[in-house]
N, C-alpha and C positions, 0 to 999 in steps of 0.2 A: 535609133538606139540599137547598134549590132552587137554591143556587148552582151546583154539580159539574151538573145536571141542562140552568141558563141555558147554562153553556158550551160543553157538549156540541153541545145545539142552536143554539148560536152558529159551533163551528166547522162542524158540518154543511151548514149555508147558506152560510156563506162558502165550502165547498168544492165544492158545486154551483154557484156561482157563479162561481168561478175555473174549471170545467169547461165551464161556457158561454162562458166570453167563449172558451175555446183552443178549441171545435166552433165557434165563427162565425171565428174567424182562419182556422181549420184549411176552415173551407167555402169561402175567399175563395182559397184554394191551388190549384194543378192537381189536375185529378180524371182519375187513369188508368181508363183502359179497355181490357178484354178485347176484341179482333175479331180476326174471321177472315182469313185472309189472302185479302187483296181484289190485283187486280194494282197494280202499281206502274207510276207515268210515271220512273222514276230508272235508266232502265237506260241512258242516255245518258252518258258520262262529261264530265264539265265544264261539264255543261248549268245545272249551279248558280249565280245569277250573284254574284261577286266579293264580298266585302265591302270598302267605300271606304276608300281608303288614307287619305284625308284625315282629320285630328281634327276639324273642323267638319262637321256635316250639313252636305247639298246643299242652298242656298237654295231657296224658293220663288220658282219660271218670274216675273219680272215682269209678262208677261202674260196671269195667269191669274186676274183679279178682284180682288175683295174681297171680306171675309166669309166665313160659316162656310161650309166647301168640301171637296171631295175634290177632289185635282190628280193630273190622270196626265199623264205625259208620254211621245208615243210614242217619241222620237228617244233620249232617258236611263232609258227604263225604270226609270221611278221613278214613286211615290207619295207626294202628300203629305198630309194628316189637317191642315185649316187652322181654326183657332178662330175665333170672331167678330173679334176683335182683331188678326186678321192673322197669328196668331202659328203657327207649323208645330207641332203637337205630336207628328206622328210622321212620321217619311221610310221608305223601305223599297225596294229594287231590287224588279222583276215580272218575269215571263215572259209575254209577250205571245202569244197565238194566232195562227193566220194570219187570221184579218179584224181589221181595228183598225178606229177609229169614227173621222169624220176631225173633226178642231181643231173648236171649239166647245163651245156649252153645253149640259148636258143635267141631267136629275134623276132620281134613284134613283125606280125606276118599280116594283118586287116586290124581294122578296128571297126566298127558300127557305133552309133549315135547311141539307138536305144532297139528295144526287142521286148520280145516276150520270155523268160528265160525257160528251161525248161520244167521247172516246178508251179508254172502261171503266174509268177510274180513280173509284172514291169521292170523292167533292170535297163540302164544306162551308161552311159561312158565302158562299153564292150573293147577290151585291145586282147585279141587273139594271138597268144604265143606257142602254142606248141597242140600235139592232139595224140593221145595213147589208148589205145582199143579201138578207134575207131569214134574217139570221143573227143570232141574239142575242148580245149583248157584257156579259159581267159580269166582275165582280171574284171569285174564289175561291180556297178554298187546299185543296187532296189529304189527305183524311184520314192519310194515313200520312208526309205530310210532304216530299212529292219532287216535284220539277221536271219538268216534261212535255217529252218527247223533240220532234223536229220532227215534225209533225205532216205525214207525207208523203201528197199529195194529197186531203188533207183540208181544210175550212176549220170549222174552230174561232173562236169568240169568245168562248174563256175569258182570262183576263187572271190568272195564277194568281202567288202567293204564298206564303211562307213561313205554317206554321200560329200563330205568337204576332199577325203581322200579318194573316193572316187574322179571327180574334179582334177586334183591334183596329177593323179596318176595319166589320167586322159591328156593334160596342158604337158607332161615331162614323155610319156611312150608315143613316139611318132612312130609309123611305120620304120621298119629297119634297127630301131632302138633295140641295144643287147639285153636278153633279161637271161640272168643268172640262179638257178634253182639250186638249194643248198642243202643239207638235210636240216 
C-alpha cells in the first residue's frame, strides 16, 4: 500500500514547511533580551518628549534639501528619515545633548553597534555625523529605553531617541548617508 506511505510523507513536508515560513515571520519579530541592570538616564520626570497632538506628521523643514536624507532639526527636536522621492517615511521627537552641530550639511561618517555613552547609560544603534568643540555628535538611542536627564556641566553630543526609532534610524543612516541639520 504506497498511497497511506505517499501521504504521510506529503503531510510531513508540508508541515516543515508551514514551520519554516512561522521561524522566518517569527525571526522578523522583537527579539527580547536578558541584561543586567545598567543605570538609567530616566530619573528626570517629564524629560520624555510629548507625543504630537496633531493627526498629520510634522512636514519636512523646507529647507532641508532633496533626496535621500536624514533631517534633524535643532529648534523642533525632531527627525526626519527622507526617501529619494522626497517623501518622509519616518518623523520622531529627539533629545538633544548640550553640544548641537550648527545648520548645514554633513554625512554619516562611523556608526557603532553599542557603547557606553558618556553620562554611563548603555546606548545603541551610534551613527556619527558630524563633531564641534571637539565633541562628537550622533544620533543614539539607551538600551533600556529612557530619556537622558540634563546633562549638568557636562557637554554631551549625543542626540538620543526612542529605542523603535533608534532601530529605524540605524536600518535608513548607512555610512555616507546625507544628514541635513536645520534650525
Amino acid at each position: 500500500m504506497p498511497a497511506p506511505k505517499v501521504w504521510v510523507t506529503g503531510l510531513t513536508v508540508g508541515a516543515i514547511a508551514a514551520v519554516a515560513v512561522l521561524a522566518v515571520q517569527a525571526d522578523k519579530g522583537p527579539h527580547p533580551t536578558a541584561a543586567a541592570a545598567r543605570p538609567s538616564a530616566s530619573a528626570t520626570p517629564g524629560a520624555s518628549p510629548a507625543p504630537s497632538k496633531s493627526a498629520a506628521p510634522a512636514a519636512v523643514p523646507d529647507d532641508s534639501g532633496s533626496g535621500r536624507r536624514i533631517v534633524y532639526s535643532l529648534g523642533g527636536k525632531r527627525v526626519w528619515l527622507v526617501d529619494a522621492s522626497d517623501a518622509a517615511r519616518r518623523t520622531f521627537a529627539v533629545w538633544p545633548g548640550t553640544v548641537s552641530p550648527d545648520p548645514g550639511t554633513y554625512q554619516v561618517s562611523s556608526r557603532n553597534e553599542a557603547t557606553t555613552g558618556s553620562d554611563g547609560v548603555e546606548i545603541e544603534n551610534i551613527v556619527y555625523f558630524a563633531a564641534k568643540s571637539g565633541i562628537s555628535i550622533a544620533f543614539s538611542n539607551a538600551v533600556d529605553g529612557s530619556s537622558p536627564p540634563p546633562a549638568e556641566g557636562r557637554q554631551t553630543g549625543g542626540v538620543r531617541m526612542r529605542t523603535a526609532d533608534g532601530d529605524a534610524l540605524w536600518a535608513f543612516g548607512e555610512t555616507g548617508t546625507q544628514v541635513v541639520v536645520v534650525e
